[in-house]
C-alpha positions as CSV (number, residue, x, y, z in Angstrom):
1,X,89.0,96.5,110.4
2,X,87.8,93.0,111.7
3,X,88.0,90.0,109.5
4,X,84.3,89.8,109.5
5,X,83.3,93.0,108.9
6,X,85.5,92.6,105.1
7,X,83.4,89.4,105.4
8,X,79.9,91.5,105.8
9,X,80.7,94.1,103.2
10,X,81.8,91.0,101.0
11,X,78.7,89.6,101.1
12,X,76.8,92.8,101.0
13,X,78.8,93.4,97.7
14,X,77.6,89.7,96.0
15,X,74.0,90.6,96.8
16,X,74.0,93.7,95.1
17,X,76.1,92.0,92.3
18,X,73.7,89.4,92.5
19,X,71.0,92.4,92.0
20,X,69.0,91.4,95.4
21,X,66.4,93.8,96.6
22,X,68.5,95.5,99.9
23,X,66.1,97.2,101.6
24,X,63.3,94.9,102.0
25,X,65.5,91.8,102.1
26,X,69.6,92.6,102.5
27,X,72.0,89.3,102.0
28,X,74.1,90.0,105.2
29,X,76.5,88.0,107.2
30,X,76.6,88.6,111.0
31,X,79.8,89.5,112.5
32,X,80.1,86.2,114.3
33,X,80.6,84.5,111.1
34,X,77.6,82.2,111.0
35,X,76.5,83.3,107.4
36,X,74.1,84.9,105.5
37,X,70.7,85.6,105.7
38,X,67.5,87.9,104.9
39,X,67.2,90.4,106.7
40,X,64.4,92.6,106.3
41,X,65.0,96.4,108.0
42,X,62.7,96.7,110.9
43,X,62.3,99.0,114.5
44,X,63.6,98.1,117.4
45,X,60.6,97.1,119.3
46,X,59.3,100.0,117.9
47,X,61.8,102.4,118.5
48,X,64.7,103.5,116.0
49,X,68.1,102.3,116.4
50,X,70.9,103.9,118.1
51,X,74.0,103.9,116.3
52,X,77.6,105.3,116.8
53,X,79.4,108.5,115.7
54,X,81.0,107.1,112.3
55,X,77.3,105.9,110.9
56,X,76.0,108.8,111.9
57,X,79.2,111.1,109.9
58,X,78.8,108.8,107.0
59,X,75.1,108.9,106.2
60,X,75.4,112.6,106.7
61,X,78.2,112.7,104.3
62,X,76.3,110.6,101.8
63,X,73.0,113.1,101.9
64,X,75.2,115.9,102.0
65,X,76.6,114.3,98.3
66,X,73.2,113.5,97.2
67,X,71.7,116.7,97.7
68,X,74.3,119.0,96.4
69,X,73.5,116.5,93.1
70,X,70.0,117.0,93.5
71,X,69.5,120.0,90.8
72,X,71.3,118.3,87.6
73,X,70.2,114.7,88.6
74,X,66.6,116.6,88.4
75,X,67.1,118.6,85.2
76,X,68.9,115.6,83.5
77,X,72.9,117.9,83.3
78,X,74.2,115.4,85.9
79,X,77.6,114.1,83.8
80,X,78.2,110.4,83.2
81,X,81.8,111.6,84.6
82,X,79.7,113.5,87.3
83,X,77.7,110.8,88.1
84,X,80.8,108.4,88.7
85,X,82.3,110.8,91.5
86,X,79.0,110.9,93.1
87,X,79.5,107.4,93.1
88,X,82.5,107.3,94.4
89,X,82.1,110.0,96.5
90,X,79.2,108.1,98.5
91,X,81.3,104.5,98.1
92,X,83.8,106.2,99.9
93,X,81.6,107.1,103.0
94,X,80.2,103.0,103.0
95,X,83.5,101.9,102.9
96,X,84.4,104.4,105.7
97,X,81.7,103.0,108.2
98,X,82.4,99.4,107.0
99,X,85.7,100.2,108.3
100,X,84.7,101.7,111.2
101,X,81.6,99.4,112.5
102,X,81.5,98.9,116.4
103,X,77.6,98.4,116.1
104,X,76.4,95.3,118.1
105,X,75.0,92.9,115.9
106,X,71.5,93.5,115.7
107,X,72.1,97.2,114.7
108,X,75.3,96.8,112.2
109,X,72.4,94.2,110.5
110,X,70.1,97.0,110.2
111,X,72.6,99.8,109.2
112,X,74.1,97.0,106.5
113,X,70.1,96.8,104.9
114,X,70.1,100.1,104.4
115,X,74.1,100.7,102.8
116,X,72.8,97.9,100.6
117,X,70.0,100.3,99.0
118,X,72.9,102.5,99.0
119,X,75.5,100.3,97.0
120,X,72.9,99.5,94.3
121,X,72.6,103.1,93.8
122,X,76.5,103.2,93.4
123,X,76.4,100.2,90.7
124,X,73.9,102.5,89.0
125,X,75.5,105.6,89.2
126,X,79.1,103.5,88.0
127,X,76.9,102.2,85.3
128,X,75.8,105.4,84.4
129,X,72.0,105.1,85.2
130,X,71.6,108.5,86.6
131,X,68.3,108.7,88.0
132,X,67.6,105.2,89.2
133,X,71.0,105.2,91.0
134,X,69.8,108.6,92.8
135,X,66.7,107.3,93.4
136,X,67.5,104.0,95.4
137,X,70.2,106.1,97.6
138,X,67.2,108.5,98.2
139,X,65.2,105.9,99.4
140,X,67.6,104.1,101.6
141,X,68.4,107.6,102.8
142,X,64.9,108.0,104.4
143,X,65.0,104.5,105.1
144,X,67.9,105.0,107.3
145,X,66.2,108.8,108.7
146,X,63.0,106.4,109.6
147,X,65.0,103.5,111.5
148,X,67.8,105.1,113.2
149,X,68.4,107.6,115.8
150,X,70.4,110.9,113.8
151,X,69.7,113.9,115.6
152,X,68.8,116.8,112.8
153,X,68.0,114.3,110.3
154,X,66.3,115.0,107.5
155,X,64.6,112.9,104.4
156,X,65.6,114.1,100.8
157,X,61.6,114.6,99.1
């Protein structure tokens, strides 16, 4: 792992602590090491972005977590206990492409808007806030499935 990309999930990690809003407006900090700023997930020039293999097995990982959940997140049966290993079942998979991130810049920005909608579903979930943990790495889900490139993707409705 590069020193900045600890750096990026670092800061990633305060903004969520910090409860920031991650979709619309992500505290990030480039890989270059010049800081942090807003970041608000966009296109690229209107087209999605194109990623590498690793994003692409850990948001598919994450859904995969999310909707084999779906039923007792829905009928209310989803387990504190439960809802901790989804948590750290889909914290694994951030850390994983953290760990793995050869995006260039502009895209590992974009990727790290959208794994900050997913960590403040994982603080909910670890707090035991069932539904509005689910339901903010639902919506970064699609987020991701509407700015990225993931052949077969699918939103979870």
């Amino acid at each position: 792992m590069k020193p900045t990309q600890s750096l990026t999930a670092l800061a990633v990690s305060l903004a969520l602590a910090l409860g920031t809003p991650a979709i619309a407006a992500a505290e990030t900090s480039s890989h270059d090491g010049h800081g942090a700023a807003a970041l608000e997930l966009v296109l690229n020039n209107g087209a999605k972005w194109k990623g590498d293999q690793s994003m692409i097995d850990g948001m598919s990982a994450i859904r995969a977590a999310m909707v084999a959940n779906l039923g007792a997140i829905h009928d209310g049966s989803l387990t504190a206990d439960g809802a901790k290993t989804l948590a750290a079942d889909v914290q694994k998979q951030v850390d994983f492409m953290v760990e793995n991130c050869v995006l260039e810049p502009a895209v590992d920005e974009q990727l790290h808007a959208v794994l900050g909608g997913v960590l403040n579903g994982v603080g909910a979930l670890e707090a035991g806030e069932v539904e509005p943990g689910a339901v903010a790495i639902v919506q970064a889900l699609n987020a991701y499935g509407a700015h990225f490139e993931h052949p077969g993707w699918q939103d979870i409705e």
